[in-house]
MIKOLKE-328368 format. One record per residue (C-alpha): x, y, z. Coordinates in pm, 1 decimal, always signed. Layout:
<rs>
<<X; Y; Z>> ...
</rs>
This chain:
<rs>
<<+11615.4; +9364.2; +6576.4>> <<+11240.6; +9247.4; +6575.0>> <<+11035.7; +9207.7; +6827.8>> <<+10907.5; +8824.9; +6930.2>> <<+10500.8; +8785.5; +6953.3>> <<+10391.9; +8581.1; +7199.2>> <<+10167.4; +8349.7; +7100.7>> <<+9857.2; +8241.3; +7377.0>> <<+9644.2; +7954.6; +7352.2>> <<+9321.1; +7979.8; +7458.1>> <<+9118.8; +7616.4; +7540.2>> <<+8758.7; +7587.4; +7339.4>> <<+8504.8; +7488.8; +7579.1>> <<+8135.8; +7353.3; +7427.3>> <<+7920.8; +7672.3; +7485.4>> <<+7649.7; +7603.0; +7737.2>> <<+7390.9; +7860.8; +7832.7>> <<+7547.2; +7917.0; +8173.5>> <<+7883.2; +7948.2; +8057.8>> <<+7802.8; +8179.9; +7768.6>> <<+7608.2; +8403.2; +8004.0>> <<+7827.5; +8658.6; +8073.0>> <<+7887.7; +8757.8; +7671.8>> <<+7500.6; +8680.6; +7562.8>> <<+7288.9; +8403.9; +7498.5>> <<+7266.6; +8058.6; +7342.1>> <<+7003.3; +7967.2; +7113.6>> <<+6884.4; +7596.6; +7051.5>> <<+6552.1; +7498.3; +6865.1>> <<+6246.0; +7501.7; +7057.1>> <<+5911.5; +7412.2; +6961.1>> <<+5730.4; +7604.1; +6730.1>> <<+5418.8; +7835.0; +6903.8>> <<+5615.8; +7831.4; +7208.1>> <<+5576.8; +8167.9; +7333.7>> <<+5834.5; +8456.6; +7369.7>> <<+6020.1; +8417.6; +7676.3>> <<+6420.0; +8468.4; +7786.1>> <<+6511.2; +8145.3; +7644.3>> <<+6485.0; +8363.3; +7318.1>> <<+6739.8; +8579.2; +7207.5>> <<+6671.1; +8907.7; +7362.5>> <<+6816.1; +9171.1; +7099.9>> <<+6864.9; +9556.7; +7083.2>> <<+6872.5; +9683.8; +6789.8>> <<+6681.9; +10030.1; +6810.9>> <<+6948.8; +10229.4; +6722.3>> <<+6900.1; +10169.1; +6356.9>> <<+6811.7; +9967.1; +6058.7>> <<+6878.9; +9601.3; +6164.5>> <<+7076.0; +9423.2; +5878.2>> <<+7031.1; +9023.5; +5843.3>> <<+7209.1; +8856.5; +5611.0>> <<+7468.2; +8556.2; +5530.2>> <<+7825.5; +8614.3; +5514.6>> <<+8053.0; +8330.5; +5363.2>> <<+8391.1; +8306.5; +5568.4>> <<+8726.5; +8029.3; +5406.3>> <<+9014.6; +7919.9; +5541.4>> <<+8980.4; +8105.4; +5911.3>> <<+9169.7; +7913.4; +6104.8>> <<+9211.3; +7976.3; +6520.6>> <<+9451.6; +8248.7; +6581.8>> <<+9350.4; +8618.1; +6632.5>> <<+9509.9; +8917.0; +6721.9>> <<+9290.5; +9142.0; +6719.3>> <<+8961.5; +9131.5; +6879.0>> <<+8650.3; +9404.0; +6823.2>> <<+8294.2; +9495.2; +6976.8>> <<+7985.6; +9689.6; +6929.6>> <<+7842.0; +9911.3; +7162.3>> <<+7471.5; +10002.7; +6968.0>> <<+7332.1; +9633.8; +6935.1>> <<+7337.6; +9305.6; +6964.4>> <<+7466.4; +9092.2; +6708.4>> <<+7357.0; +8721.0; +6637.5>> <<+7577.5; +8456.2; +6444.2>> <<+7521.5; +8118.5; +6403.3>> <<+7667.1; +7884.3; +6100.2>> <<+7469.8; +7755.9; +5805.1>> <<+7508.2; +7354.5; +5743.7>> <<+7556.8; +7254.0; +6087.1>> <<+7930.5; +7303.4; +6123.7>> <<+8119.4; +7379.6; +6415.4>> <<+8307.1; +7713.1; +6521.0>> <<+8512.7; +7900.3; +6716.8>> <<+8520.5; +8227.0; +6882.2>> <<+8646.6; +8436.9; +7144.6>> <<+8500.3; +8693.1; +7372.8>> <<+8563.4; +8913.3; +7685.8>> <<+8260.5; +9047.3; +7872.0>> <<+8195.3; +9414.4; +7808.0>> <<+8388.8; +9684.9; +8026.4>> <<+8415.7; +10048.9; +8027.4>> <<+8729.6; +10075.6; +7891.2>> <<+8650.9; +10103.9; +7561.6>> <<+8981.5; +10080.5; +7438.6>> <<+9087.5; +9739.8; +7585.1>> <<+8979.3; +9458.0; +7695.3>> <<+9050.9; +9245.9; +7988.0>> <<+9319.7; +8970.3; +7927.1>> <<+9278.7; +8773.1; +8241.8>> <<+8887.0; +8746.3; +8098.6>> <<+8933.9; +8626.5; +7738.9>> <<+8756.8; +8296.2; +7699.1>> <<+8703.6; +8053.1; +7401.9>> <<+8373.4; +7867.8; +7307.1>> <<+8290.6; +7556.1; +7032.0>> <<+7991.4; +7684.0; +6875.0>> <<+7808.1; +7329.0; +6724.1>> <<+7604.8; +7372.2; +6415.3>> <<+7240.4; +7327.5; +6588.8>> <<+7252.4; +7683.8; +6769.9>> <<+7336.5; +8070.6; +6730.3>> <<+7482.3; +8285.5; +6978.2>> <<+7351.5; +8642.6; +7036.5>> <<+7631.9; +8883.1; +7163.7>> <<+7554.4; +9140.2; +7452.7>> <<+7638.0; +9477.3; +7344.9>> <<+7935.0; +9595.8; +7385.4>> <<+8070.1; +9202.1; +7424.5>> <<+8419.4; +9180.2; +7296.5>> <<+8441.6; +8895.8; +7004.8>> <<+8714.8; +8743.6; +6770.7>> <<+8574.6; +8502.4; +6531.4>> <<+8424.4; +8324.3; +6346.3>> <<+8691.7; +8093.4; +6354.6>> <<+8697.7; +7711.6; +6196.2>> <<+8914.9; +7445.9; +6047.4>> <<+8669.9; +7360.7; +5774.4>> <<+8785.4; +7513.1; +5423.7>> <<+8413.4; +7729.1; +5416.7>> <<+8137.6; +7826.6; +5600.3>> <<+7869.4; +8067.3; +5593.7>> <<+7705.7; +8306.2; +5850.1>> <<+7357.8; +8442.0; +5918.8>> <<+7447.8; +8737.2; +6081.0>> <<+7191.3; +8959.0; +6249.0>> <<+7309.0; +9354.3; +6362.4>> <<+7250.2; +9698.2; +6237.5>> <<+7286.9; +9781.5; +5857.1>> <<+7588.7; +10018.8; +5982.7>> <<+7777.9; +9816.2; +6218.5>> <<+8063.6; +9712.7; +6061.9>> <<+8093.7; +10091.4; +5968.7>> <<+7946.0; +10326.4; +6274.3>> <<+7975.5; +10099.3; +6544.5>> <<+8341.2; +9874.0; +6516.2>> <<+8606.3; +9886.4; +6767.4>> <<+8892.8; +9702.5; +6746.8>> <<+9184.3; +9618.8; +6937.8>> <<+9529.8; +9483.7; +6864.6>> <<+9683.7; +9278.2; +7095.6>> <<+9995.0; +9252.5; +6841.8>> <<+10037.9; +9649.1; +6879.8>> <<+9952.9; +9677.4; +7270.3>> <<+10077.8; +9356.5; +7419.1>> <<+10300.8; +9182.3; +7114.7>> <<+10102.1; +8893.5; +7127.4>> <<+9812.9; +8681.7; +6924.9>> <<+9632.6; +8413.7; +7027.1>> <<+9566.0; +8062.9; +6931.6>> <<+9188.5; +7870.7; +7035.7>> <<+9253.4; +7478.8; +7100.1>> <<+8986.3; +7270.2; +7023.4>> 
</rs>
């Protein structure tokens, strides 16, 4: 007999810079010469080579079951073409094997700002309706090799999740 997943729905709300606070920092346009301040995405990436680059996503969709963060850097995304997005994250914790359910939270993402992750943030996503978009990402050149931990919610708790727009 198989086991039944349940299936959670988390509800998108428009990231703001207050309500994004806790997993990193929003980043809107500002004028250019303005000087460097903590309106501007305030990165960490010392602990290697940082790696930017664009990274095309299709067909994405809004459920996730496994969710995954990095503990050496920061790590900027933002979408190309102005399109909305989806993601989810869970502040950072010690635990570096799970995160906290009760803290998982969904965001819109609107095509005229990038987000910049706090390390060790936990993140699912991009996720989008549209059939492509592409990424810049910004991280270290290893990342997605040296620095990648993942959790499965279908393995520990049977369940995936589903982001409502």
């Amino acid at each position: 007999m198989g086991t039944s997943k349940i299936v959670q729905t988390l509800q998108a709300e428009l990231v703001t810079a207050e309500n994004f606070l806790p997993y990193g920092q929003v980043i809107f346009a500002s004028h250019d010469g303005k000087a460097f301040d903590i309106e501007d995405a305030q990165l960490i990436l010392d602990k290697g080579v940082p790696r930017f680059y664009i990274m095309r996503l299709t067909a994405r969709g809004r459920n996730f079951h496994t969710i995954t963060r990095h503990v050496k850097c920061t790590q900027c995304l933002g979408s190309l073409e102005g399109k909305d997005w989806l993601i989810a994250v869970c502040p950072p914790n010690t635990n570096i094997d799970e995160p906290v359910l009760s803290e998982i939270k969904a965001f819109r993402i609107p095509g005229n700002c990038f987000i910049k992750l706090n390390v060790g943030t936990w993140h699912a996503g991009p996720y989008f309706e549209h059939d492509v978009v592409d990424f810049y990402n910004l991280e270290l050149n290893d990342t997605n090799v040296t620095d990648h931990f993942t959790h499965s919610f279908s393995k520990s708790h049977q369940m995936e999740f589903e982001i409502l727009q």
